[in-house]
C-alpha positions as CSV (number, residue, x, y, z in Angstrom):
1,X,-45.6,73.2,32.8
2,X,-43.0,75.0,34.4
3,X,-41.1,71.5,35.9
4,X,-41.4,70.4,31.3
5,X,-39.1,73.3,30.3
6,X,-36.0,72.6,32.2
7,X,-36.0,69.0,30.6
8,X,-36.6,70.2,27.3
9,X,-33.6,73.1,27.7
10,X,-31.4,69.7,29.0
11,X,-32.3,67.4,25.9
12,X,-31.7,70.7,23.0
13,X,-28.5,71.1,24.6
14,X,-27.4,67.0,24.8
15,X,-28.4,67.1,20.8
16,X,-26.1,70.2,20.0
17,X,-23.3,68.4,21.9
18,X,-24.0,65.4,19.5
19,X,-24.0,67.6,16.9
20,X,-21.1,69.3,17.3
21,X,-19.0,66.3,18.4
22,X,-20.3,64.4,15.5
23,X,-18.5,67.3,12.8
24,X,-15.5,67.0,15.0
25,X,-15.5,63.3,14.1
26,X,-16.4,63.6,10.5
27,X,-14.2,66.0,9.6
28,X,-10.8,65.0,11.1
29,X,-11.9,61.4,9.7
30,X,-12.3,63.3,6.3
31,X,-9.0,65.5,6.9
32,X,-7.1,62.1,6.9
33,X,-8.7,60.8,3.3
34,X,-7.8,62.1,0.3
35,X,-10.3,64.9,-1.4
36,X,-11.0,62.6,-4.2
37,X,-11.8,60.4,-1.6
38,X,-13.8,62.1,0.5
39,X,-15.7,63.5,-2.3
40,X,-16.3,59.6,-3.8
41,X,-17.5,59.3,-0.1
42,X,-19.7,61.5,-0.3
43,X,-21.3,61.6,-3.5
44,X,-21.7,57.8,-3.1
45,X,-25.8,56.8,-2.8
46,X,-27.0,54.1,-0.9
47,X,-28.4,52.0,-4.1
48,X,-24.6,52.0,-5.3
49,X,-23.4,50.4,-2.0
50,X,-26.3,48.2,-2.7
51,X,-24.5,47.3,-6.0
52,X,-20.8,46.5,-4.9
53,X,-22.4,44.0,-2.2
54,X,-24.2,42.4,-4.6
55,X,-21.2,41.9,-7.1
56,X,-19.0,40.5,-4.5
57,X,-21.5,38.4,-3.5
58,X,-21.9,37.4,-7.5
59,X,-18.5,36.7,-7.6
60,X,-18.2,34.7,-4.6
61,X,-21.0,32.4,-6.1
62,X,-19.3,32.3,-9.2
63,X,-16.3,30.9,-7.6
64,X,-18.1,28.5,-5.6
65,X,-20.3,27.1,-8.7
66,X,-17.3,26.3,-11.1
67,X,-17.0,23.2,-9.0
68,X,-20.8,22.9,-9.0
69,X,-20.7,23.4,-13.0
70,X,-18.1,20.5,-13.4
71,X,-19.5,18.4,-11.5
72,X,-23.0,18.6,-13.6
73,X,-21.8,18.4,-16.8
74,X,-19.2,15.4,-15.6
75,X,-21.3,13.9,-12.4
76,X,-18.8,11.8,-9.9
77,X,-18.8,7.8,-10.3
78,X,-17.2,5.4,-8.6
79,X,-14.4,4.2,-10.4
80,X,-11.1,1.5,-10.1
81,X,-7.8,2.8,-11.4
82,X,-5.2,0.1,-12.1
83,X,-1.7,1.4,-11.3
84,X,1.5,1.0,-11.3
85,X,4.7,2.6,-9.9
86,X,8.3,1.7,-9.1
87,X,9.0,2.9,-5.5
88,X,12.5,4.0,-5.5
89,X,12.5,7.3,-3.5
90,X,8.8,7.2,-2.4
91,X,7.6,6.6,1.8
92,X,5.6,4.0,-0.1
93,X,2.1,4.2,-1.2
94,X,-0.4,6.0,1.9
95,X,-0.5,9.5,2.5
96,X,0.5,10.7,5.3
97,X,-0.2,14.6,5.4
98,X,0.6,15.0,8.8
99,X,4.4,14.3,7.2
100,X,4.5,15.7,3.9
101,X,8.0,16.1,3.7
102,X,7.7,12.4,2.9
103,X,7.1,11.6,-0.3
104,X,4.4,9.3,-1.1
105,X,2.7,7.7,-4.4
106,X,-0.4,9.1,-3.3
107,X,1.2,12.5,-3.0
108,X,1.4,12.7,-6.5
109,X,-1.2,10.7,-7.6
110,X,-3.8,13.3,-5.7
111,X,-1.3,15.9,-7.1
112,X,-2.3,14.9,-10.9
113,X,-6.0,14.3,-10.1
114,X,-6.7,17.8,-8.8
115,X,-4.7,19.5,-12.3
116,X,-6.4,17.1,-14.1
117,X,-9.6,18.6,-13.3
118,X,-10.9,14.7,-11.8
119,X,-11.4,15.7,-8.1
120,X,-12.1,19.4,-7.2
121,X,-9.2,21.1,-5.6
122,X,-11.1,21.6,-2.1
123,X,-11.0,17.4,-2.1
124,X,-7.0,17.1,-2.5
125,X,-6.3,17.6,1.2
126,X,-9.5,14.9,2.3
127,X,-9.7,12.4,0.3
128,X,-12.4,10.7,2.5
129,X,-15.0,13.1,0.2
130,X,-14.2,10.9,-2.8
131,X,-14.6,7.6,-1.2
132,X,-10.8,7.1,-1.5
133,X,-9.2,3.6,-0.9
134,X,-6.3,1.6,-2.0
135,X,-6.1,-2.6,-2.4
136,X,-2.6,-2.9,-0.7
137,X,-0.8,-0.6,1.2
138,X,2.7,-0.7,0.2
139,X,5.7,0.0,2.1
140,X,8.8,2.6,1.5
141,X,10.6,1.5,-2.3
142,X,8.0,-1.3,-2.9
143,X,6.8,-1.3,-6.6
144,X,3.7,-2.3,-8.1
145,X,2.4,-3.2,-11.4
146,X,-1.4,-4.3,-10.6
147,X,-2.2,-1.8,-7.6
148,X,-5.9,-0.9,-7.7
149,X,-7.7,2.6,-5.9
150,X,-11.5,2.9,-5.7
151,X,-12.8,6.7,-5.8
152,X,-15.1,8.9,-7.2
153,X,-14.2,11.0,-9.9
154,X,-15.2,13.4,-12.9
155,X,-15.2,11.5,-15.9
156,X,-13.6,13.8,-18.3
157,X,-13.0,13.0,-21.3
158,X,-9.6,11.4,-22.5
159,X,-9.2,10.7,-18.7
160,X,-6.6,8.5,-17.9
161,X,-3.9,10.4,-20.6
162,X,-4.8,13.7,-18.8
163,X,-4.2,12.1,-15.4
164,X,-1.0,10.6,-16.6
165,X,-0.1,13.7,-18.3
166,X,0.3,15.2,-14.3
167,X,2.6,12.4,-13.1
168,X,5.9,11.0,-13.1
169,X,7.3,8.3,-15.6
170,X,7.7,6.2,-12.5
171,X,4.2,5.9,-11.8
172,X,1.5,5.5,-14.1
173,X,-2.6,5.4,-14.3
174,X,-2.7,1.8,-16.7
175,X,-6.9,1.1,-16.8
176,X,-10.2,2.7,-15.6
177,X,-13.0,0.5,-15.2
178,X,-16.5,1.7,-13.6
179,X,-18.2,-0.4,-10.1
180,X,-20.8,-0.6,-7.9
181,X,-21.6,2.6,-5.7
182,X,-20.4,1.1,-2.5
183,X,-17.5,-1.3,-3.7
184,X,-14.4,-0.7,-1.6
185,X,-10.9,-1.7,-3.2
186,X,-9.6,-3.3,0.3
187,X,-12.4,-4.8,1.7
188,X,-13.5,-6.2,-1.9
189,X,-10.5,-7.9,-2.4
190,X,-10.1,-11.5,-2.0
191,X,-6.1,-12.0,-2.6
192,X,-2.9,-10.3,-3.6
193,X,-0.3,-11.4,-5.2
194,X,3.6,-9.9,-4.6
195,X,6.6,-11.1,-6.8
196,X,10.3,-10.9,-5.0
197,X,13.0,-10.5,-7.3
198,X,16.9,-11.6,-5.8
199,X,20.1,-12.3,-7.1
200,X,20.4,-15.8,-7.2
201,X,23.6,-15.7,-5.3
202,X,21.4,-15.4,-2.5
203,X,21.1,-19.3,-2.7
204,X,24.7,-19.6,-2.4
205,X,26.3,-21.6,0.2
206,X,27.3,-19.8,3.5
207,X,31.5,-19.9,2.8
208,X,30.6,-18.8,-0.8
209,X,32.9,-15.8,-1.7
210,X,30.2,-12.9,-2.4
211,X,33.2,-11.0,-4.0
212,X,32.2,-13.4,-7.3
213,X,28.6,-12.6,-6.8
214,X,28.0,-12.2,-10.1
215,X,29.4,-15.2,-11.4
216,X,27.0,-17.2,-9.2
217,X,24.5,-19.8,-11.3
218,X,21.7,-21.2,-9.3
219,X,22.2,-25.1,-9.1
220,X,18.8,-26.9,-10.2
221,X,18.9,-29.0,-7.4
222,X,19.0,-25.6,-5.0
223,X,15.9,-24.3,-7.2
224,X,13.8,-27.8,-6.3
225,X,14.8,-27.8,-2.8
226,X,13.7,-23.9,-2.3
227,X,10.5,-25.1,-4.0
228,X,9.8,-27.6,-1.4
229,X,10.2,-25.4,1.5
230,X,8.5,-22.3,0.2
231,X,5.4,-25.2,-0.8
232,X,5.4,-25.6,3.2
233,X,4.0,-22.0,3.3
234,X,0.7,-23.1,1.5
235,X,-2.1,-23.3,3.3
236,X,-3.4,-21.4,7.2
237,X,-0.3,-21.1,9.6
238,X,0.5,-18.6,12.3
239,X,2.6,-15.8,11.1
240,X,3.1,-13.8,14.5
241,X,6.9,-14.5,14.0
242,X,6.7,-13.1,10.7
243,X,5.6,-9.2,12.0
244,X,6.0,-7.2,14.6
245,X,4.3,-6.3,17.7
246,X,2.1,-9.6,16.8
247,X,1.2,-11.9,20.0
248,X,0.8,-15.8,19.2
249,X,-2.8,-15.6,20.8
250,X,-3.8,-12.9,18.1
251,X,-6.5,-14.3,16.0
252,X,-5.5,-11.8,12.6
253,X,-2.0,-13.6,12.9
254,X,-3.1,-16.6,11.1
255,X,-3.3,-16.4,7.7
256,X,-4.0,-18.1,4.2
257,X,-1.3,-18.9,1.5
258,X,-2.5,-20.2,-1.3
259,X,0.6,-20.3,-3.7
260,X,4.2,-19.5,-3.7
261,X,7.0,-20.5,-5.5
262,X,10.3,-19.5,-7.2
263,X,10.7,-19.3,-10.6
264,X,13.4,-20.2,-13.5
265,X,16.7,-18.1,-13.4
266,X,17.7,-15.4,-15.7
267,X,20.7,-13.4,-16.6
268,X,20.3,-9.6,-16.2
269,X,23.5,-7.2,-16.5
270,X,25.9,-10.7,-15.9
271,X,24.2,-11.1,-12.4
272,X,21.8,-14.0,-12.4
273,X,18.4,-13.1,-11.1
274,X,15.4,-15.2,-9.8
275,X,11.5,-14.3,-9.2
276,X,9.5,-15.7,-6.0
277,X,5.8,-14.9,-6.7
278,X,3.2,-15.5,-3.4
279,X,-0.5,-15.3,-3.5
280,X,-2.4,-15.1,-0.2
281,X,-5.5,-13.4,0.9
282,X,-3.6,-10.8,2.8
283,X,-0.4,-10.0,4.1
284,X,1.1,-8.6,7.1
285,X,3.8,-6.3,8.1
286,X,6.9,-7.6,6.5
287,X,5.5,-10.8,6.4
288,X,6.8,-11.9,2.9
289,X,10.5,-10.5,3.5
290,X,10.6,-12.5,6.6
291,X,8.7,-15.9,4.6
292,X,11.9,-15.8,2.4
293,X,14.5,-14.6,4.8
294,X,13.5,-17.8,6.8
295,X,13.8,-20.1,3.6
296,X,17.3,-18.2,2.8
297,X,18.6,-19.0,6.1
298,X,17.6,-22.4,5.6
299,X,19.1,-23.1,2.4
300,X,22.4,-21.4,3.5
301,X,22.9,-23.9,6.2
302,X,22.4,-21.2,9.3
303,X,19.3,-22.6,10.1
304,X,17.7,-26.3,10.4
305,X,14.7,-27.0,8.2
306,X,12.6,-27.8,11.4
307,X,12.5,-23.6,12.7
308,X,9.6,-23.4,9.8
309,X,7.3,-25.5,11.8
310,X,8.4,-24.0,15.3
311,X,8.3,-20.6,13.8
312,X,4.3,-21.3,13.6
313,X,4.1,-22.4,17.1
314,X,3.6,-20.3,20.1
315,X,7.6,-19.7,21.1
316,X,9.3,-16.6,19.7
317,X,11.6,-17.1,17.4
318,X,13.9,-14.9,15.3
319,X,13.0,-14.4,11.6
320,X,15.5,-12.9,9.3
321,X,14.1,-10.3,7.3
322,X,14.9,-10.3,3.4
323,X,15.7,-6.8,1.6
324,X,12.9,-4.8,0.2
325,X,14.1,-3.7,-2.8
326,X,12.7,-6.6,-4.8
327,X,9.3,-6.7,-3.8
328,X,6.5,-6.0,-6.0
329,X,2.9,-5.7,-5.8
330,X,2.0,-7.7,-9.0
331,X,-1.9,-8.1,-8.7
332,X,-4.8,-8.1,-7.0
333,X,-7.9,-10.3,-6.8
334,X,-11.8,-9.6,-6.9
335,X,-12.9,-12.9,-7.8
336,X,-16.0,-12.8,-5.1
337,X,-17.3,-9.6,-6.5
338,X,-16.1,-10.7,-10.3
339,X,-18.9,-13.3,-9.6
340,X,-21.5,-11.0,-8.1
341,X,-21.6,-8.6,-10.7
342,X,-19.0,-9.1,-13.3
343,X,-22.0,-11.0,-15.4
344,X,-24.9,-8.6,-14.6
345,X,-24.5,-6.7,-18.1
346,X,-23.9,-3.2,-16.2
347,X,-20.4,-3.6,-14.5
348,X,-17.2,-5.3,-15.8
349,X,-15.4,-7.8,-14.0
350,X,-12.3,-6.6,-12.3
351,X,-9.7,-8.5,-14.7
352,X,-7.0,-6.8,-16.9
353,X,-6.5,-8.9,-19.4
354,X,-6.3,-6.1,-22.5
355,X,-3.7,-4.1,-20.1
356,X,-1.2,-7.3,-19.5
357,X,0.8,-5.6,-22.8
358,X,0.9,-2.2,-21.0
359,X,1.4,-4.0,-17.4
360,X,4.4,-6.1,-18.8
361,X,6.0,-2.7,-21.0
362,X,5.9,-1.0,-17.7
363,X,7.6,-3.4,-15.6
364,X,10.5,-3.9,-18.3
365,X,10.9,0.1,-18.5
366,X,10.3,1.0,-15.0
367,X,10.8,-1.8,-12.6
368,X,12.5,-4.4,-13.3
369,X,15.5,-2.0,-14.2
370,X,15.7,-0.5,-10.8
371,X,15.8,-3.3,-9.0
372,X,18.3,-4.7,-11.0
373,X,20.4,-1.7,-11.8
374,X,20.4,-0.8,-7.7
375,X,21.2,-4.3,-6.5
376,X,24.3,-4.5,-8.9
377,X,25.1,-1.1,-8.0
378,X,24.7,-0.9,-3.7
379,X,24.3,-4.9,-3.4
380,X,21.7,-4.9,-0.9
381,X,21.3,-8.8,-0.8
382,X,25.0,-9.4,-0.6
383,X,24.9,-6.7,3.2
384,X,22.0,-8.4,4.2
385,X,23.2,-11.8,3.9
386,X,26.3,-10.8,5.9
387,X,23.9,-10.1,9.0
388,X,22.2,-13.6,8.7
389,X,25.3,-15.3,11.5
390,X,24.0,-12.8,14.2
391,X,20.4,-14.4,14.2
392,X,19.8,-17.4,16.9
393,X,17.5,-20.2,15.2
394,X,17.6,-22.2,18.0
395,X,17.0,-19.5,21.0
396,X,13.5,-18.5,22.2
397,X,12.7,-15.2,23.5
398,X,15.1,-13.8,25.9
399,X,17.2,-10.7,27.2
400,X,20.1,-12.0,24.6
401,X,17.5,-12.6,22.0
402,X,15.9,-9.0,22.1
403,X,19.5,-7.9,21.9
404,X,20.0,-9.8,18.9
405,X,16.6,-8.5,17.3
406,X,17.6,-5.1,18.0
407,X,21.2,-5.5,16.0
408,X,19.1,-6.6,13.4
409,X,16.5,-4.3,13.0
410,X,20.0,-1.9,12.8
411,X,21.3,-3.6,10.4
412,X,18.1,-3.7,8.4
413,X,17.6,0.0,9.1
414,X,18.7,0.8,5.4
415,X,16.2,-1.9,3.8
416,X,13.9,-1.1,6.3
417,X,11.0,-1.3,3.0
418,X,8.0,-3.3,2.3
């Protein structure tokens, strides 16, 4: 009994230290609040605490289920979008967020589908979460006037004119057309087809005086024979000459051409112009700037016909690379899945024949002017062709030969785009 009352004298004292250290800290932490504070502090019940968490926890929710909300009352399908864009001033067409100081077309194509209300906003940055995927990836100033992106999206109403009301007048949503659930616009397409639009003068014999470039006209015999060597492009060939970083051995070198051919000239701001169109089931790197570099060289007289058939071989030889400016992406092809499902009575086929008015208005407002308007203007053909002497046609790889790529690729460093 005796040993109890010490310990209970120890523990009343520990609880009047708590005590009083405890008002210590309650009243210099209310010294430091205001009175109206403190007294709100005071007077506040536990039930009213109860209250605020629950409201910030309504409002949280709130802001969570807008996206919810949208997305039941317009649910997500899979969709095409036919577009088209002139790429003056744009990195070309992929994102690249890692380097958003570079412009892209999807940059501002994302851009217009998050104010638009199509994609929520928490997608823009990952596009991945709306199946995102584009037919062709073009490069830095390449147009297009049939590109085609599969992705999920709201369907609002009025859809495409409130897309388009978020982008540019260079680039422009043209058709909307619904698909299956796991079509995929790259690996559903079958071909693409690119148009190349150059000064005629291009053509023009090596001594020709490019001072008078614009009083050049395109001989018909020049046309037929430009013909006949772009015709030797058709078919499965070896294009590791045509890229870079491409061995002769690599299997995806070889590829299909099933068309490609220049058209009749036209007159355009006194400057004749020409239009080289090129189907194939896919295209590498620079691929169709160097197919018509080669043929330019060629025609010119630099080079000997025979470097087309050596330039398909094994050996390494040096390809010219044409300009970028005047490359389009002009359509693309779906004719396996057209097949498949175009005639199933629940999907359409992929085929824009009630957009060719819009397709061919955009072109003549948006396109075609540019390339025009910039070629007259900085006469990007006219410098390239001046660069076409330092190539070797005859020369396989070698220490002089890399030398002589490398003055080219810094020569080509301002048209380094398709």
């Amino acid at each position: 009994m005796f040993k109890i009352r010490p310990l209970l004298s120890a523990l009343v004292n520990h609880r009047q230290l708590i005590d009083r250290n405890g008002c210590k800290f309650l009243c210099t932490m209310m010294s430091e609040e205001s009175p109206d504070q403190q007294a709100a502090k005071l007077l506040k019940r536990p039930n009213e605490e109860n209250e605020e968490s629950a409201e910030r926890a309504a409002k949280r929710v709130k802001a969570e289920g807008e996206h919810t909300e949208d997305d039941k009352k317009y649910p997500k399908k899979k969709v095409v979008l036919l577009l088209a864009y002139s790429g003056k001033g744009y990195y070309g067409m992929q994102r690249n967020p890692k380097n958003s100081q570079f412009r892209t077309i999807e940059d501002d194509l994302v851009t217009a589908l998050v104010k638009s209300g199509c994609i929520p906003e928490n997608h823009g940055d990952d596009m991945k979460k709306m199946s995102f995927q584009r037919c062709a990836r073009t490069d830095k100033g390449v147009s297009a006037a049939g590109q085609v992106v599969s992705l999920k999206l709201r369907l609002i109403e009025d859809i495409i004119e409130k897309i388009n009301e978020h982008l540019p007048p260079q680039i422009k949503v043209l058709g909307l057309k619904r698909v299956t659930q796991g079509f995929n616009s790259k690996n559903n397409c079958d071909a693409r087809t690119y148009c190349y639009m150059l000064p005629t003068v291009a053509f023009s014999p090596k001594d020709y005086d490019t001072e008078k470039a614009a009083a050049f006209r395109l001989e018909p015999e020049t046309l037929q024979k430009a013909n006949r060597l772009f015709a030797l492009y058709k078919g499965t060939h070896n294009f590791h000459n045509f890229t870079s970083q491409k061995a002769p051995t690599d299997p995806s070198a070889r590829r299909y051409i099933t068309e490609m051919s220049c058209g009749e000239p036209f007159v355009r701001n006194s400057y004749e112009f020409a239009v080289i169109t090129v189907r194939g089931q896919s295209f590498m790197l620079h691929q169709i700037r160097k197919m018509i570099g080669l043929v330019i060289a060629v025609i010119k007289g630099y080079a000997k016909e025979q470097v087309m058939e050596r330039s398909w071989g094994q050996e390494k030889v040096d390809v010219p690379k044409a300009p970028g400016l005047g490359l389009v992406l002009e359509r693309v092809h779906f004719d396996r899945y057209n097949k498949r499902f175009g005639g199933d009575g629940l999907h359409e086929r992929l085929e824009w024949d009630r957009e060719e008015e819009a397709i061919k208005a955009f072109k003549e407002a948006h396109i075609y002017p540019t390339i025009i308007e910039t070629e007259c203007e900085e006469g990007s053909m006219v410098s390239w062709m001046a660069t076409l002497p330092i190539h070797d046609f005859e020369a396989t790889v070698s220490e002089t030969q890399d030398s002589k790529d490398q003055k080219q690729e810094n020569a080509d460093e301002g048209n380094n785009s398709d």
